[in-house]
C-alpha positions as CSV (number, residue, x, y, z in Angstrom):
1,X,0.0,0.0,0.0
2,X,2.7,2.8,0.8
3,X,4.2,2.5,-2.6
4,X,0.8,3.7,-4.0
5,X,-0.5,6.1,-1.5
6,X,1.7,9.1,-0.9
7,X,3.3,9.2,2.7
8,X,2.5,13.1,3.0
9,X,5.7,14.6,5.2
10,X,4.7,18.1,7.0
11,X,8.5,19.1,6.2
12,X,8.3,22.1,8.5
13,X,11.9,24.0,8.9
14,X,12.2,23.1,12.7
15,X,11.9,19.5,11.8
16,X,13.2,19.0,8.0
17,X,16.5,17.4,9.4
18,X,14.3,14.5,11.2
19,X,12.8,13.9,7.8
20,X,15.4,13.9,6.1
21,X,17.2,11.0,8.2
22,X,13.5,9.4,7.9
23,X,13.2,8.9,4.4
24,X,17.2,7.6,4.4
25,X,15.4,5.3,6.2
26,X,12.7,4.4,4.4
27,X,15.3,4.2,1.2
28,X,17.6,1.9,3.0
29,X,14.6,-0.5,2.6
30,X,14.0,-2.7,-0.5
31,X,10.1,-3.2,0.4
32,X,9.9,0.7,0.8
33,X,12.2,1.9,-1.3
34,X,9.3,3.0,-4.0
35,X,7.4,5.0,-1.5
36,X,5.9,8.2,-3.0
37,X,6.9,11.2,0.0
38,X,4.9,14.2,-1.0
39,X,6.5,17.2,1.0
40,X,3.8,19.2,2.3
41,X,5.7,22.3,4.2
42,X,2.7,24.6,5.4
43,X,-0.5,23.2,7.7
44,X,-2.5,23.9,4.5
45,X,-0.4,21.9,2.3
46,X,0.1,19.1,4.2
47,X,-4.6,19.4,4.7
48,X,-4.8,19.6,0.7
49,X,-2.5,16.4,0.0
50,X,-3.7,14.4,2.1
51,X,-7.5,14.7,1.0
52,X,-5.4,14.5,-3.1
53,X,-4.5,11.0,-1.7
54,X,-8.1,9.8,0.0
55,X,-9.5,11.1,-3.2
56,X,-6.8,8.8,-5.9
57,X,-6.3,5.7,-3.3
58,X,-8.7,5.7,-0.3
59,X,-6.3,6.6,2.2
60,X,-3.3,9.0,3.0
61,X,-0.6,8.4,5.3
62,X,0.3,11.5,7.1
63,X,3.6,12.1,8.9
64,X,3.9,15.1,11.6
65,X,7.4,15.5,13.6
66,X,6.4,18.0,17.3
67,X,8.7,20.3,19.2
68,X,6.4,21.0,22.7
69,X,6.3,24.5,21.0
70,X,4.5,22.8,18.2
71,X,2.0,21.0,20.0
72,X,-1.0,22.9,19.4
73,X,-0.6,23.8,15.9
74,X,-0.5,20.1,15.3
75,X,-3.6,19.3,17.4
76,X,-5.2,21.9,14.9
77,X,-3.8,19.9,11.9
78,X,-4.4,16.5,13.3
79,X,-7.9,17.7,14.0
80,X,-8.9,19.2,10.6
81,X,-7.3,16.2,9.3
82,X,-10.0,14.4,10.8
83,X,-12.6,16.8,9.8
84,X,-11.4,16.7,6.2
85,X,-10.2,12.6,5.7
86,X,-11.6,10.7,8.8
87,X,-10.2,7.3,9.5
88,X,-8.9,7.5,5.7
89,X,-6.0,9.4,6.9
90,X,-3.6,7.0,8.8
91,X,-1.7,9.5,11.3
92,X,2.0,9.3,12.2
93,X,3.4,11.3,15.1
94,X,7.7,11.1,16.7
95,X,10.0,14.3,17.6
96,X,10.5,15.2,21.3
97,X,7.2,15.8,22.5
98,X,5.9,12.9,20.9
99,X,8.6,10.9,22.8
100,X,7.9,12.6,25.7
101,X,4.2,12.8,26.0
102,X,3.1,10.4,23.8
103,X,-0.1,9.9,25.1
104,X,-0.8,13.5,25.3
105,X,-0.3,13.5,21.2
106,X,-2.6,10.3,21.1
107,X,-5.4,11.6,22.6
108,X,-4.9,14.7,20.3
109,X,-5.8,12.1,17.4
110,X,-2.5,10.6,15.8
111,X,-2.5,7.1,15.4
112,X,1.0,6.0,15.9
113,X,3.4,7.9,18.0
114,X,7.0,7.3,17.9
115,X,9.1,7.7,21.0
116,X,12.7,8.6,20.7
117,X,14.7,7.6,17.1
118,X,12.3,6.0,14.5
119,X,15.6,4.6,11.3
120,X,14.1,1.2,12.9
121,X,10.3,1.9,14.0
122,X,9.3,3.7,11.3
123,X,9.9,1.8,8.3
124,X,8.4,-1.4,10.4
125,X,5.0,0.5,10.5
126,X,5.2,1.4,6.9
127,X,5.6,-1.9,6.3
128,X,2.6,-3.3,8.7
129,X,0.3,-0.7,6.8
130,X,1.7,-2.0,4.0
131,X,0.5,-5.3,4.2
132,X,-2.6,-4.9,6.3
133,X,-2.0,-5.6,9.8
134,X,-2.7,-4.0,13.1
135,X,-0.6,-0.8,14.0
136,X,-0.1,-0.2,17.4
137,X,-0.2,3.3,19.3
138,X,3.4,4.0,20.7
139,X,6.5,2.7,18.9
140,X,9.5,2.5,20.7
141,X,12.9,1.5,19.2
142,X,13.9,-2.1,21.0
143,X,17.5,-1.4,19.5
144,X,20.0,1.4,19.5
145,X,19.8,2.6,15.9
146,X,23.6,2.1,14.4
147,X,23.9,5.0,12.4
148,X,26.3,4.4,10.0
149,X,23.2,2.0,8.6
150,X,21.0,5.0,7.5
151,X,21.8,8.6,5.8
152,X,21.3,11.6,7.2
153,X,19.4,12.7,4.1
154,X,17.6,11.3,0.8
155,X,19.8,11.9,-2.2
156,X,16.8,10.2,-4.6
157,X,14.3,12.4,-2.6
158,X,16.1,15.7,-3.2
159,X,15.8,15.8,0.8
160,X,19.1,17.2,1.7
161,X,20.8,19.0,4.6
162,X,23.3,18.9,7.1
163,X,25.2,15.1,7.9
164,X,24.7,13.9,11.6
165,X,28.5,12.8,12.8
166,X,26.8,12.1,16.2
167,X,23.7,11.6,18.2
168,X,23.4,11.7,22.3
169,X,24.9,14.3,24.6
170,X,27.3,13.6,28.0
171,X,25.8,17.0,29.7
172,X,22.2,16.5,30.5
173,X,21.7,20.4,31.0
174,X,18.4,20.9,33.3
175,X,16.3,22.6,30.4
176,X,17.7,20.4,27.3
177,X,15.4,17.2,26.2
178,X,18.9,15.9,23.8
179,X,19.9,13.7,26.6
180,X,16.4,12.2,27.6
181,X,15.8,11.2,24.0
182,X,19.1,10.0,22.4
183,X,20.9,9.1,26.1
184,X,24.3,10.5,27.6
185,X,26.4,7.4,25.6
186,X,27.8,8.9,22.6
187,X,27.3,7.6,19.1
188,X,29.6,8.5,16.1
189,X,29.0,8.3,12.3
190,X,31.8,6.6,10.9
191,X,34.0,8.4,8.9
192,X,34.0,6.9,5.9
193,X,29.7,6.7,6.2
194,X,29.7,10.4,6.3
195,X,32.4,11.5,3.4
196,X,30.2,9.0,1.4
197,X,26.9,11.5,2.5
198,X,29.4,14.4,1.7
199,X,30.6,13.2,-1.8
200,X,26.8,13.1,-2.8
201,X,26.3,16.6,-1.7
202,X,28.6,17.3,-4.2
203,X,28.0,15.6,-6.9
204,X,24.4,17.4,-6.6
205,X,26.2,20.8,-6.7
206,X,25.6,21.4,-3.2
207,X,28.1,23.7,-1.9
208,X,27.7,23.5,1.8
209,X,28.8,20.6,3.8
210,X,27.2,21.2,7.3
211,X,28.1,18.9,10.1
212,X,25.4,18.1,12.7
213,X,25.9,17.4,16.6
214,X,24.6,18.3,19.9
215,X,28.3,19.2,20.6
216,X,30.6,19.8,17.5
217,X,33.9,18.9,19.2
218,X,32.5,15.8,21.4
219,X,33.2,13.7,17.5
220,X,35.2,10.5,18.1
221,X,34.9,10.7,22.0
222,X,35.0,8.0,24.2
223,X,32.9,9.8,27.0
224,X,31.7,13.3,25.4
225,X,34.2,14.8,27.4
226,X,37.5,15.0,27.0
227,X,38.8,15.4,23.2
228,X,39.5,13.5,20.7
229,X,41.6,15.9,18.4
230,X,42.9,13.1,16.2
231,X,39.1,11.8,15.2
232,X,37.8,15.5,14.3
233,X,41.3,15.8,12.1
234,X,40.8,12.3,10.7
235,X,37.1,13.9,10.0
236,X,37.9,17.2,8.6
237,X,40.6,15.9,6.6
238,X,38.6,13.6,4.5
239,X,35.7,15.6,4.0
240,X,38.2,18.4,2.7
241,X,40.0,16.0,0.5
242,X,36.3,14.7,-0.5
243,X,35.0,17.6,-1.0
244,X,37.8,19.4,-2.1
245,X,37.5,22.7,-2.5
246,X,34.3,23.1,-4.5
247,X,32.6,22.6,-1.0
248,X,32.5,24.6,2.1
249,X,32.6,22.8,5.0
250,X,31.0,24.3,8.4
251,X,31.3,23.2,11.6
252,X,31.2,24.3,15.0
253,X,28.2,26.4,13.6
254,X,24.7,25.7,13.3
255,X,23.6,23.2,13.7
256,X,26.2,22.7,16.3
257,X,27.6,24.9,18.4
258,X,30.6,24.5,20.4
259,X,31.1,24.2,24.1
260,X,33.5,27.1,25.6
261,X,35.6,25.2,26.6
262,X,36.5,23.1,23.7
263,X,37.5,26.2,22.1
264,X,41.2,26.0,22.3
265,X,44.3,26.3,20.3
266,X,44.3,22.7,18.7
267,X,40.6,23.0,17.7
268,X,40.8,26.6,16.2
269,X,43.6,25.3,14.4
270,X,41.9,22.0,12.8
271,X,38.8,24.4,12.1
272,X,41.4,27.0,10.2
273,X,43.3,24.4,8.4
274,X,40.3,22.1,6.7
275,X,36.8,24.1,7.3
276,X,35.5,27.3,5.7
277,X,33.4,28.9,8.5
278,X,34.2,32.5,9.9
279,X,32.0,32.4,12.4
280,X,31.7,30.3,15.1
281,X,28.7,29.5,17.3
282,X,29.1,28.8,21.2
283,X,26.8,27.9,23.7
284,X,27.3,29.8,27.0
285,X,23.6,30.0,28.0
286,X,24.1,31.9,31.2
287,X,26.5,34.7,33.0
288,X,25.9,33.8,35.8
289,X,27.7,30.9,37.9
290,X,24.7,30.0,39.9
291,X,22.7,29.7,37.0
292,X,25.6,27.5,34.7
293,X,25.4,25.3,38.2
294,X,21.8,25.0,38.4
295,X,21.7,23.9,34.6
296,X,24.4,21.6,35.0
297,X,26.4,23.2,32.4
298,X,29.7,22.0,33.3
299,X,31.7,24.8,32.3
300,X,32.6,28.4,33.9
301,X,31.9,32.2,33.3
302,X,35.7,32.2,33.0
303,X,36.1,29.6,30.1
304,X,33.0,31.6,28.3
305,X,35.4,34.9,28.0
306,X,38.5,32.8,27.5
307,X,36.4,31.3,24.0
308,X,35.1,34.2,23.3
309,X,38.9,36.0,23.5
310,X,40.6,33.3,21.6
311,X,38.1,32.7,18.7
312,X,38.5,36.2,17.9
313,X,42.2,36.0,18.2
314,X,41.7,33.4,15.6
315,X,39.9,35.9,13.3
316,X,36.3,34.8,14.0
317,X,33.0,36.2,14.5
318,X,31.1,34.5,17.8
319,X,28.0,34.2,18.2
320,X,27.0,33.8,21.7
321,X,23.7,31.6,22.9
322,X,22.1,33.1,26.7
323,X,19.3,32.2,27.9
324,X,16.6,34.4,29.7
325,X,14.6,34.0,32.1
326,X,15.7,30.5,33.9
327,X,14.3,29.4,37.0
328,X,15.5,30.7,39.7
329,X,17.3,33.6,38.1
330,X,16.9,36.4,40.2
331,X,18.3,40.2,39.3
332,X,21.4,39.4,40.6
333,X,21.7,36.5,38.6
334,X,20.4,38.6,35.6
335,X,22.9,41.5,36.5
336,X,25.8,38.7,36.8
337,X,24.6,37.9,33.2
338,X,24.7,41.0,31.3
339,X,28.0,42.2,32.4
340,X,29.3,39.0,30.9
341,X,27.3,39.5,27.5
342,X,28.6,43.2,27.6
343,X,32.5,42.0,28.0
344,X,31.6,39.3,25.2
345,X,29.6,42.2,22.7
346,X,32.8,44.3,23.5
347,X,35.4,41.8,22.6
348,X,33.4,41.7,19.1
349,X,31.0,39.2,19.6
350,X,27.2,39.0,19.3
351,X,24.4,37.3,21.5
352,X,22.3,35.2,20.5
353,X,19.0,35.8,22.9
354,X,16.7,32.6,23.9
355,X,14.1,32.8,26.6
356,X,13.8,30.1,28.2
357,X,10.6,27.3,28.1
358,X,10.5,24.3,29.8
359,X,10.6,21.1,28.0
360,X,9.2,17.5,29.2
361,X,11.7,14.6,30.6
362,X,13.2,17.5,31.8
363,X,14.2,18.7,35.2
364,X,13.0,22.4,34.7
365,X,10.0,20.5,33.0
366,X,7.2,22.1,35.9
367,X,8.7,25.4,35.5
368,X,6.9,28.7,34.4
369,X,8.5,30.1,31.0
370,X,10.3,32.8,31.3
371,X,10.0,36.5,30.9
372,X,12.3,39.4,29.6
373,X,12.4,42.4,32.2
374,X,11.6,45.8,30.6
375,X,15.5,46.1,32.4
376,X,16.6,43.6,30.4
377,X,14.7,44.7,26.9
378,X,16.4,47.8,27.3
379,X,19.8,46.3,27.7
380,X,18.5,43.9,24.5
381,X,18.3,47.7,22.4
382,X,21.1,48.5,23.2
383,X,22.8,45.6,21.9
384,X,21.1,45.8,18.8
385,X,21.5,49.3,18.2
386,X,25.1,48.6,18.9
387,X,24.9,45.0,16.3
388,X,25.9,43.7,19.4
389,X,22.4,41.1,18.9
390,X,22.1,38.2,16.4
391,X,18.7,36.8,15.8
392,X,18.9,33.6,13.6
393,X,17.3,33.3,10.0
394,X,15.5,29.9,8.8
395,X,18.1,27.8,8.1
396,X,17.9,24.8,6.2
């Protein structure tokens, strides 16, 4: 059945990359591997495809990824889904809510949810629509996914973006889901897996190799900790001798910042010698050391300016991620904050401003969101009067 009825992907920017790695997936799999994925990229879209596909072949298969920020504007979909296709549209739900409240996004109407990664789940439900038989309502992955047995994208699709090199973070910061869905045990691409994934991208003309990781420098590490400044060489130096140089290659930017203190000499000299970003990303969140200690960040105010002083020694722009508004932050913790982004803004970065909301699995889940201070918007002006403020574009 799912090579004739279109599998209808609502291939929103905030979750293309899931899809992307989905329908490697689906390819990777000789019974699916003529699947027809329509990508639908607006609410409307995804609404008018799916009733195309009732219309031609009785039924449409429906697939919707969730942030929690999401979660009511799919509850809208999923419900004029309903309205518009009934039982004829077969309804599947994964991403972080989904793994997190998964009966919250059942009762909402979807009729599979996927919990955590889905390389192994969701194929196996494609299949068992396939042929006929019962789907059940939450899907979780028995096995760690391997992922040098999927891509990170769809060459035959057109689905492209940046290549995972690895999946689970060490830190398990208070307010980040990462760890509660992919674990604190590290998992690596292979090398050879992702120049493979990087050669593609070129032979298609694309001329940005991104790299994608909870923690750009953590690649090759044992524990997600220490270094392991002969795996990110190995790395770099075959994608550049891959890629050549017809190719940029950008790391330690989105998707994947850096932690401050991975920043140092040796790193800034692997990034110089083989990648082609002049801007680096890092993730300092706070300013304030009760706050970096209540999140469990692991690293200090101090190792935050040292970054942010040798980067630019190095000759690149920073961008700087804070959070606002965490709980418990108080105005001296807020004060404590914004002399740090002022040192940083005068040593030539920018910051990148987040307010903080709190997540499920999480344990800042029960908190209120946060809130920006008139105080604080002011400061915010200031900042961008002085282009001392970045504020992210879509980004595929």
């Amino acid at each position: 059945m799912t090579a004739n009825v279109p599998l209808v992907f609502f291939y929103h920017r905030l979750n293309c990359y899931s899809f992307n790695a989905l329908a490697g997936a689906i390819d990777s799999d000789p019974a699916l591997a003529d699947t027809d994925i329509s990508l639908a990229t607006t609410g409307d879209a995804v609404l008018a495809r799916a009733s195309d596909a009732v219309k031609r072949h009785g039924k449409a298969i429906v697939a919707l990824s969730l942030m929690t920020s999401q979660m009511e504007e799919m509850r809208q979909l999923i419900g004029k889904l309903r309205t518009g296709c009934g039982s004829k549209a077969v309804i599947l739900a994964g991403g972080p809510h989904a793994t997190a409240c998964p009966e919250e996004v059942r009762e909402a109407g979807a009729d599979v949810v996927f919990r955590g990664e889905a390389e192994l789940s969701f194929p196996a439900v494609l299949r068992d629509i396939s042929d006929g038989r019962e789907i059940q309502g939450v899907q979780s992955s028995a096995d760690t996914v391997c992922l040098d047995s999927f891509l990170s994208i769809s060459p035959k699709r057109g689905m492209f973006g940046p290549i995972e090199i690895t999946r689970g973070c060490a830190f398990a910061c208070s307010y980040c889901q990462t760890s509660r869905i992919f674990g604190v045990k590290l998992r690596h691409r292979g090398i050879d897996s992702i120049v493979r994934q990087a050669a593609v991208l070129r032979s298609g003309n694309r001329k940005v190799v991104r790299l994608l990781s909870p923690n750009a420098f953590s690649y090759g590490s044992p524990d997600g900790r220490q270094l392991n400044l002969q795996a990110i060489r190995d790395l770099l130096a075959a994608l550049r001798k891959a890629v050549t140089g017809k190719a940029r290659i950008l790391f330690a930017h989105f998707p994947s910042e850096a932690r401050p203190e991975h920043i140092i000499p040796e790193t800034l000299d692997l990034l110089k010698e083989f990648a082609d970003n002049d801007e680096i990303v890092i993730g300092a969140q706070s300013g304030s050391r009760r706050m970096l200690e209540a999140c469990h960040r692991a690293h200090s105010v101090e190792q935050v300016l040292a970054a942010v002083s040798l980067a630019r020694k190095y000759g690149y722009k920073v961008i700087i991620d804070f959070i606002y508004g965490l709980p418990g932050e108080n105005e001296a913790d807020m004060l404590e904050s914004v002399k740090v982004m002022e040192e940083v803004v005068r040593m030539g970065a920018r910051i990148h401003p987040h307010i903080f909301a709190p997540l499920p699995q999480t344990p800042f889940a029960n908190e209120k969101p946060g809130s920006i201070s008139p105080a604080l918007m002011d400061i915010m002006e200031r900042f961008k009067t002085s282009r001392g403020i970045y504020y992210a574009k879509s980004q595929r």
